[in-house]
Every structure is written in structure tokens, then in C-alpha cells.
C-alpha positions, -999 to +999 in steps of 0.1 A: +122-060-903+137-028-903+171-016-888+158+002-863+129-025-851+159-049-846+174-024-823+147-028-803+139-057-804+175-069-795+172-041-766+142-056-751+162-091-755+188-076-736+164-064-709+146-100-705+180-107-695+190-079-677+165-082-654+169-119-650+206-107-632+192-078-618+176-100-585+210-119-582+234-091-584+227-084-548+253-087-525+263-109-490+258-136-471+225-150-462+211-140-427+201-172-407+176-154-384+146-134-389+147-096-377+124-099-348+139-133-335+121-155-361+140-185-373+145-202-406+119-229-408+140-261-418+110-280-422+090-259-445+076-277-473+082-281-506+071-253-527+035-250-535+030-250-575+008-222-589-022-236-609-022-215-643-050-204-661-057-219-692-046-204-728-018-180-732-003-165-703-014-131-711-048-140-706-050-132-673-026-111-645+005-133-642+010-127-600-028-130-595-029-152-567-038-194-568-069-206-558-072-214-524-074-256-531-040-245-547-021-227-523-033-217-491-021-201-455+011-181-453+026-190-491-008-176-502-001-143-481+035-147-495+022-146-532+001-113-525+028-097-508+053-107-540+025-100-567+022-064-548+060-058-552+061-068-585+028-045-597+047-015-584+079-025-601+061-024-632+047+008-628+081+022-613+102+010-650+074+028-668+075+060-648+099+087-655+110+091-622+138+073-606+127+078-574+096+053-573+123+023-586+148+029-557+115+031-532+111-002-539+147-015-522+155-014-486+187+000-495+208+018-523+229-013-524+201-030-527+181-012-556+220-005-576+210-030-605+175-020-609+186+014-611+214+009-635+195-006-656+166+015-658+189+043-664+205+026-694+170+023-709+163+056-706+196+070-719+188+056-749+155+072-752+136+032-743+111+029-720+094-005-707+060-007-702+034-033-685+067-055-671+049-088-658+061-117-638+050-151-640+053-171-604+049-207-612+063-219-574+067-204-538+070-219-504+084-199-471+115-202-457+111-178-425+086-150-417+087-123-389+066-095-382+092-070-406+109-096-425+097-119-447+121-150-468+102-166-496+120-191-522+100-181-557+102-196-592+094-170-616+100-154-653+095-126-675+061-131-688+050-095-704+059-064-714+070-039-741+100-019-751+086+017-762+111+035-787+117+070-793+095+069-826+067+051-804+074+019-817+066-006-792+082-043-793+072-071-769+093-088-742+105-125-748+092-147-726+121-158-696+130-191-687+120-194-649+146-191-623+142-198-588+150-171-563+156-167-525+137-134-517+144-112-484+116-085-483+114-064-451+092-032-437+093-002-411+064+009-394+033+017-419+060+013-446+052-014-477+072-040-486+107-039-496+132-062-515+163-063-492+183-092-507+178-117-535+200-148-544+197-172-574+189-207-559+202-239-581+201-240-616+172-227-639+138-246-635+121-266-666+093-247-668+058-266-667 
């Protein structure tokens, strides 16, 4: 392997990992009530596993959404709104503009790591293409017309590191980490990530 593969290689390493402290790098404390007077639901349920299709995990779109005998009602609607988030992550860490990554966050505050690190990537003449999530687990902790709080286990499951010579090198896959997700919207506005805290200790994947 050549000097400059390892490079990259230990760059897209560094990203698997950069992005795993990217959604916990937010800051403050979590809000107990909905925007729009909804309530935490106390008695949600335990979170609703995601059946996975057989084979590698590249074999099919990691946030495609369960079959309905899997996961049905409002986590279902949860894991469309999430997979939708994610898909236009992905497409905002391969574009060239800033711009589309920090539409993606409610709030500068909010969109600081994502940003840093893209920059990083791109100061070093990097870019990362295809960035895929795998979401093994969700369940809903409170839901309001604008605001939405979902409790996600996920990982890195896809992507490459493109060099300045074109030489591409493929993400690691993550462990999965569970994650308390805040995602609110204005009027005709999509979805936005407004908060994220790291819930417990990594998960064993399945």
C-alpha cells in the first residue's frame, strides 16, 4: 500500500469517527416538552428493531425503510423522516458548497461540527462521497406538529474518501451508537436536526 493510499485511508478512519462525535457535540440540556405543547411520551415502547436485508449491507439502501410487519405507525414515519435527512446529508458532504450542509441544522450552533469537519476535508483537497447510514433500532420519544424526538441506533455503513489524485478509499464500517434526535420544521420548510445527544454506551450490533 502506498504512502499516499494510507493517507487516505487513515483520513477516511478519521472521518468514520469524526462523524460518530459530530451528532453528540451538540450542546444543552434536553427540552422536556414538545414545541406545540406535545409531551414526552414516558410510555413509548421499546425500540422497534429494523429487519435487514440479507447479504452485505451494501446490497440495498441502508435507511430504506422496514417492512410494515416490522415497524409500523409513527416509528415507521420516524424512519422516513430520518432516512430523508440522512440522504441529503450525503449529498450535502459530497457537494462543494457549504451552504446545503448548514441547511440541514436548525441553527449555526447546531450545524458547527458538521461544518467543521467538512471543511477540514476539503482543506485537504478530500471529499466524501455516497455517506450512508445504517439504522438498526428507533422508537419515539415525543412528536408535535414542528418537532419531532426519535431515540435511533445507527452506524456508518458506506461511503468513500475521494483524493486529490481521484483515488477513492472506502469508509469502515461504524460500531452503532444510539442517539436521542431533536428534528424540527417552519412552515413548508423540511426537516431539520436541532439537537442530538449520545444515549448510554455503544450498542452490540446484531
Amino acid at each position: 500500500m502506498t504512502t499516499r493510499r494510507m493517507t487516505i485511508l487513515g483520513v477516511a478512519i478519521g472521518l468514520v469517527l469524526g462523524v460518530a462525535v459530530v451528532l453528540i457535540a451538540l450542546v444543552g440540556e434536553p427540552q422536556r416538552r414538545t414545541d406545540g405543547g406535545g409531551a414526552a411520551d414516558r410510555s413509548a415502547p421499546a425500540l422497534r428493531h429494523v429487519e435487514q436485508p440479507p447479504g452485505p449491507a451494501a446490497a440495498a439502501p441502508p435507511t430504506t425503510p422496514a417492512p410494515p410487519s416490522v415497524i409500523r405507525g409513527r416509528e415507521a414515519m420516524a424512519l422516513r423522516l430520518f432516512a430523508a435527512w440522512s440522504r441529503r446529508r450525503s449529498a450535502a458532504w459530497a457537494s462543494d458548497e457549504i451552504t446545503e450542509l448548514r441547511a440541514l441544522y436548525a441553527s449555526a450552533v447546531a450545524a458547527r461540527a458538521d461544518v467543521r469537519l467538512w471543511s477540514d476535508y476539503r482543506q485537504r483537497g478530500l471529499s466524501v462521497v455516497g455517506m450512508t447510514s445504517q439504522v438498526v433500532a428507533i422508537r419515539v420519544h415525543a412528536r408535535a406538529d414542528r418537532r419531532l424526538v426519535i431515540v435511533v441506533d445507527e452506524r456508518s455503513a458506506g461511503g468513500v474518501v475521494v483524493g486529490p489524485d481521484n483515488r477513492e478509499v472506502a469508509l469502515p464500517r461504524d460500531q452503532v451508537d444510539r442517539r436521542r434526535v431533536v428534528l424540527v420544521r417552519r412552515d413548508g420548510q423540511l426537516w431539520r436536526v436541532a439537537r442530538v445527544d449520545a444515549v448510554g454506551a455503544r450498542v452490540r450490533s446484531r
